[in-house]
N, C-alpha and C positions, 0 to 999 in steps of 0.2 A: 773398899769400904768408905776412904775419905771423898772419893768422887761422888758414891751415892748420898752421902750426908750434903756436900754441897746442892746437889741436887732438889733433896727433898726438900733443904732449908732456902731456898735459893730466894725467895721473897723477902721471910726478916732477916736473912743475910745483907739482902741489901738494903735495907733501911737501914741497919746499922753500917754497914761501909760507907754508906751516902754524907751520912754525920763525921765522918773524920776527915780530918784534912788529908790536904795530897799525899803527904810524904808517909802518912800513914795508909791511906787508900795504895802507893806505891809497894810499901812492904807486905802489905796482905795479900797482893797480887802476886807478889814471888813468894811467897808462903807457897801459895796454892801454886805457883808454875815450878816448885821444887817437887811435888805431891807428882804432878804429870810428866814432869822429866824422869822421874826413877823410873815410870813406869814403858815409858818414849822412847828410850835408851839403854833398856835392857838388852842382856846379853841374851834374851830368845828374841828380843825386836831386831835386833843389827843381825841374828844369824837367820831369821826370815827376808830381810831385806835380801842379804845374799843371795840365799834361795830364788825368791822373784828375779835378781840380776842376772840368775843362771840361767833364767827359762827365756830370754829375749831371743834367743838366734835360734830356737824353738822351729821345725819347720810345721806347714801347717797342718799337716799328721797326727805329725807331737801334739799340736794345740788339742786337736779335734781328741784325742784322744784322752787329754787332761780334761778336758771339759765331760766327757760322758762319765766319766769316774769321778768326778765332784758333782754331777749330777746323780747318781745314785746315792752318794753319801749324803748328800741334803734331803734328798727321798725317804731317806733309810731311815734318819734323825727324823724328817719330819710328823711321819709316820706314825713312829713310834713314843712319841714325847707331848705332840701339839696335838689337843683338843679339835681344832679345825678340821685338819688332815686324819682322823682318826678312821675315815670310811674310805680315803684314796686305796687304790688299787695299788699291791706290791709290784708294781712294775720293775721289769727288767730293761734298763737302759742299754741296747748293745749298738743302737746311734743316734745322733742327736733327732731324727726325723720322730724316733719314739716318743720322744719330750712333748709331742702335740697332745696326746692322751689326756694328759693333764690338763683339768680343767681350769681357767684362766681367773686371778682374784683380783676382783676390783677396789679399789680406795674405797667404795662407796660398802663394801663389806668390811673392809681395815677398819673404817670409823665407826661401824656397828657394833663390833665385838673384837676391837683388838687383843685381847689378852687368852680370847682364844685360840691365838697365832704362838703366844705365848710356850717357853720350852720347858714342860714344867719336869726337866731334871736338871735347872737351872736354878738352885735354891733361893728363895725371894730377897731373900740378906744381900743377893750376887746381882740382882736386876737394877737398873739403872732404867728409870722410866723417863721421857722427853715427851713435849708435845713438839708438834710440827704443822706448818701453815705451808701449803700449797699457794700456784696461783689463782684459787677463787676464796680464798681466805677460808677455806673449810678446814677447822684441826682435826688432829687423829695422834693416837699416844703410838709412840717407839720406844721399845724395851731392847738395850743392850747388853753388856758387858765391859768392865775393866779391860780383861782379856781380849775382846773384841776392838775395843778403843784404841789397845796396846797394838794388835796387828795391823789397822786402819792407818796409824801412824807408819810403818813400815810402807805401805802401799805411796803414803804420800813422801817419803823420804825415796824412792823411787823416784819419782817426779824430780825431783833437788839432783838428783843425781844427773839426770837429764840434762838438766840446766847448768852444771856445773859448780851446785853449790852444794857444804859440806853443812849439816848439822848442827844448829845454832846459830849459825850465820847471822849476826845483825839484822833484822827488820823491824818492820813498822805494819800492824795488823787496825784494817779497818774494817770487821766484820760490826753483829749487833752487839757487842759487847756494852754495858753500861759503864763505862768504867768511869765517867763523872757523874754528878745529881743533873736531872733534866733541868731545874731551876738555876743553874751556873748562868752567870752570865760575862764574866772574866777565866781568861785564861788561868792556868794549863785548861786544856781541853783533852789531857792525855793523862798516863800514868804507866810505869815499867815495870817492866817483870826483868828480874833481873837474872833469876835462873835460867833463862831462853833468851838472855840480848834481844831482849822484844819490846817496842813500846807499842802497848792500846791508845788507838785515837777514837776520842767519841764521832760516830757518826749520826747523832741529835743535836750537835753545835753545827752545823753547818750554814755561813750567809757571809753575805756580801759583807755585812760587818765584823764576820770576823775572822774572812779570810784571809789577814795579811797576819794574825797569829801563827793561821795555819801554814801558810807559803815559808815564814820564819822556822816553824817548827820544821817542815821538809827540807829546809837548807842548810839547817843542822846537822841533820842526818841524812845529807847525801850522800850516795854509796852503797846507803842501806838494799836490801829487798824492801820493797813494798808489796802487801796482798790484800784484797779485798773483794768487797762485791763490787760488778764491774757498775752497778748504778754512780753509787760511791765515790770510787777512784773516779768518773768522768767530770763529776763536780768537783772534785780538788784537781783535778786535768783543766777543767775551765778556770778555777783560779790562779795556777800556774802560766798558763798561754798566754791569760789575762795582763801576767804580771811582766809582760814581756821575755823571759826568758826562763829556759827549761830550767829544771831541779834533776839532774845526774841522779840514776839509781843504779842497784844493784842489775836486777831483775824486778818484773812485774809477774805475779800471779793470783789470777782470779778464777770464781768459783761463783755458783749459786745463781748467777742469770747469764743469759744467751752473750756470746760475745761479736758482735755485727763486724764486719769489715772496718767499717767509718768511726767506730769505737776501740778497735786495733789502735788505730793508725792515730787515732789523737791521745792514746793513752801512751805509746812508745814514743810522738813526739813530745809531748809533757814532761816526761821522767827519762828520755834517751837512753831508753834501756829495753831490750829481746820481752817480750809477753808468752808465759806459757798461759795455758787456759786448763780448768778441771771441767766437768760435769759429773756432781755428785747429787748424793740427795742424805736425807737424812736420816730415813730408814736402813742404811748402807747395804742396799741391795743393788746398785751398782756404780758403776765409775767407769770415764774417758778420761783423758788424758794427752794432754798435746805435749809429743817428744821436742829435740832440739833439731826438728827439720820443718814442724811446724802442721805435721798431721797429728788428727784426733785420731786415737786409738782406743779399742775399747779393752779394758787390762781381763784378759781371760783368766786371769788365776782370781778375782774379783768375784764375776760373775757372769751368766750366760744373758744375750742379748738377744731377741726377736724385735723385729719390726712389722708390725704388721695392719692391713688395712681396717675401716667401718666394718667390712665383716668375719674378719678375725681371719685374714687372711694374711701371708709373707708379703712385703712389696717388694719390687725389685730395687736395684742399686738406683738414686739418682730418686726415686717416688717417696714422699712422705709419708711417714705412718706412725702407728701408736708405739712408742718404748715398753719395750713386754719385758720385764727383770725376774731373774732365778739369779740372788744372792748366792754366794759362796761364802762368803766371811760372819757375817751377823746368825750364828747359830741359836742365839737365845730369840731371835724372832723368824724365823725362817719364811723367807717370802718367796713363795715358787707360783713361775708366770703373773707375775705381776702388773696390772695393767696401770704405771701409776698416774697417768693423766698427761705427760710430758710428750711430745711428738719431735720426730727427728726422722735422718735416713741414711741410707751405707750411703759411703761415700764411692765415686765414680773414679777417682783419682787413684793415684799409687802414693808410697810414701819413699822416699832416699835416703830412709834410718837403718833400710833392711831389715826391720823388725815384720814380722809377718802375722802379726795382731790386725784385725779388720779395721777399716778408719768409718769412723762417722761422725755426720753431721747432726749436730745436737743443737743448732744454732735458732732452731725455729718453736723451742721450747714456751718461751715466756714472752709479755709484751706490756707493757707500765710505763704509765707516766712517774712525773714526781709530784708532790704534793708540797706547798709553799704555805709556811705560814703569816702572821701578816707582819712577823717582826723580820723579817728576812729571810728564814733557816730555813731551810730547802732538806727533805727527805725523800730518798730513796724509799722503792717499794720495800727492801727490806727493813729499813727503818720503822716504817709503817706495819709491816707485819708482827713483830714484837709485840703488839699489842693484840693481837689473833691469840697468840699460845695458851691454849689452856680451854680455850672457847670448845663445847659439845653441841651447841643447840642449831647453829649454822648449817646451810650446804650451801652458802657463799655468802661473804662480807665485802663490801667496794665502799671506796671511797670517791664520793662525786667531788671535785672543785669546782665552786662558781666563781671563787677568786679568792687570793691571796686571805687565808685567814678563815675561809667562810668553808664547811665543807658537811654534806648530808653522807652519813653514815646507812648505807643502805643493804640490810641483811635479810637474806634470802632463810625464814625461817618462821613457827608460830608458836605459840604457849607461852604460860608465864616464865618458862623456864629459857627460852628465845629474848624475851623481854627485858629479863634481870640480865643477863650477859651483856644485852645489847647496850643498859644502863651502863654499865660497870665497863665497857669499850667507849661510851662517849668519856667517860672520867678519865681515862687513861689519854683519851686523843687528847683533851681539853689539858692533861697534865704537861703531855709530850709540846704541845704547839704553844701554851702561853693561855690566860688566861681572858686577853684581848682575843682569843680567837669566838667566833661562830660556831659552833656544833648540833648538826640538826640530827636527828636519828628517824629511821622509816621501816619497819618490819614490810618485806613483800614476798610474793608468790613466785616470779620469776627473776634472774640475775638480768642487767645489762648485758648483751654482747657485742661482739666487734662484729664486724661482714667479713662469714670464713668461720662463726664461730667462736673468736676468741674470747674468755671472759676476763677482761682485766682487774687488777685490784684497783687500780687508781686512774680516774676518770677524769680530763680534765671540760668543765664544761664546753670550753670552744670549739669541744671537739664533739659535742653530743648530737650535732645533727649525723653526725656516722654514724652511731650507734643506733642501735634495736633494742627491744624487749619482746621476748619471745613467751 
């Protein structure tokens, strides 16, 4: 109940935290990290973690076997409960080849009628509504659970365990969190949760000017884990490199964007510390997972996984294709065959953990620049995105760079109702970059792309003789 309140209030919530000072912004934050450790560290969360520990030496029998029985139980649920699903066929799963039957849901129907995915024997008191931004800036509403939240955490204390690390472990969390006013312009740049040994570092202070705060602040807390978006972590990885010498961590883990080789390898030498890597998404319809040998694995007790081609066909191991998700876990929004826009592929390889989970390659998901304002700050694409959430009127939002500071907002969209968001996105850009910045806005008919297709969110002009408009 108290999560859904943050939730709902979560705008004048933060007007008012924005107004106190740090040590106050500090306490409120472990307010509320006490609220999600009860629920994080239950005695049904530790005795699921088990559970999932138990099923790794699983052989692939077992797997195959656990997966068509949690596919007819999300059939069964979905069927019965969700508006959407109300005309699917009662199929009988007796193997996964059956699962084709089912006909495949696109994002492009998630954002038309989400709440008809909705579980409605999930009382509205119980629902937890999110929006969520893809990579062509298009939002769409996600409806959870507490409950759901509670076992999701389990899945990633898994991970931790991987890794060698115990529950509460010291880190340092650089997701989109706001946890200082975008108008700061002295440090702290951070605030703690004390209830989880956690400090939040803004990732909307980031520049050249104020990276020797941040270098100081990571030298403090060497040792710690650091996690974050891998865009993120690479900009405090180049001011660490920068600064001549590494900052000792814990462990590194990251989530939310593709994680490249040449981004491995300068993020373990920045913080000299092992990289796990996730692939999740928001909808929590599915999850990978890199073990402590260093393959992506996809977690079957999670969700069921297809890859498959332009014409909705399986690829083989090694060929690229579209991420098709059947959720297991998120039962208050049940998303079966899912086509959610993200491309990857089985992996060719073996893995030396012994675990007999499939490995994939998820690494060809996403592709963004950063986006520079003209007083320094340098943002990541998901920085940038924060300001997507909430948006209906879009089927893509990009941001063009002409140069440091200057930047057209250009959204793939028409009507007055296209127009007022797109207003109310240059305010937030103009709020987020400074008030020296440029913000030009352009309602169009078609997105920028890359060659191959990709639509990115953040376009750097130097780069626009590559691009097309289609």
């Amino acid at each position: 109940m108290l999560e859904r309140f943050y939730r709902t209030n979560a705008g004048s919530l933060q007007r008012v935290y924005d107004r106190m000072p740090n040590i106050v912004r500090s306490g409120l934050t472990t307010m509320r990290g006490w609220t999600l450790a009860r629920n994080r560290y239950s005695r049904s969360s530790q005795a699921l973690l088990e559970e999932l520990c138990s099923h790794q030496r699983w052989t692939k029998e077992q797997i195959e076997d656990s997966q068509i029985r949690n596919l007819q139980i999300i059939l069964d649920l979905s069927t019965a409960n969700c508006r959407f699903y109300r005309d699917y066929s009662q199929l009988k799963i007796r193997s996964l080849s059956d699962w084709h039957a089912i006909p495949l849901l696109t994002r492009e129907q998630l954002r038309a009628d989400s709440s008809a995915l909705f579980n409605q024997a999930v009382p509205p008191d119980d629902r937890i509504i999110v929006a969520t931004t893809g990579t062509t800036g298009a939002s769409l509403k996600v409806c959870y659970t507490t409950e759901v939240m509670r076992k999701n955490w389990a899945f990633r204390m898994q991970q931790f365990r991987w890794a060698g690390i115990e529950p509460r472990t010291p880190r340092i969390t650089a997701f989109g969190n706001k946890v200082v006013p975008a108008s700061r312009r002295t440090p702290p740049y951070w605030v703690y949760n004390a209830a989880e040994r956690q400090a939040f570092v803004s990732i909307f202070h980031l520049a050249t000017t104020t990276a020797p705060e941040y270098i100081k602040f990571l030298r403090k807390h060497s040792g710690w884990i650091v996690e974050g978006f891998p865009s993120v972590l690479s900009i405090l990885a180049d001011y660490v490199i920068s600064s001549g010498e590494p900052i000792p961590m814990r462990t590194i883990f990251t989530d939310g964007e593709p994680m490249h080789p040449f981004l491995r390898d300068k993020l373990e030498a920045a913080f000299s510390a092992p990289l796990f890597n996730t692939y999740g998404n928001t909808e929590l319809c599915g999850l990978i997972q890199q073990c402590e040998r260093g393959g992506m694995h996809l977690n079957t007790d999670y969700a069921y996984l297809e890859i498959l081609d332009e014409e909705n066909r399986p690829v083989p191991p090694g060929q690229v294709g579209y991420l098709v998700w059947t959720g297991f876990l998120n039962d208050a929004m049940p998303l079966l065959r899912y086509r959610i826009g993200d491309r990857g592929s089985w992996s060719t390889e073996t893995c030396g953990c012994g675990r007999n989970t499939p490995l994939v390659d998820p690494g060809v998901t996403r592709e963004c620049d950063v986006l520079y304002a003209a007083d320094g700050r340098v943002f990541s694409p998901r920085s940038v995105n924060q300001v997507l959430k909430g948006t209906t009127a879009f089927r893509f939002c990009q941001f063009i760079q002409r140069e440091a500071g200057q930047v057209l907002i250009r959204a793939v969209g028409e009507g007055e109702h296209a127009e007022h968001e797109l207003r109310k996105v240059r305010q937030e850009i103009k709020v987020l970059m400074g008030e020296q910045s440029d913000i030009e806005t352009e309602l169009a008919s078609t997105p920028v792309i890359r060659p191959g297709g990709k639509t990115p969110l953040i376009v750097q002009q130097s780069k626009q003789s590559e691009l097309v408009i289609t």
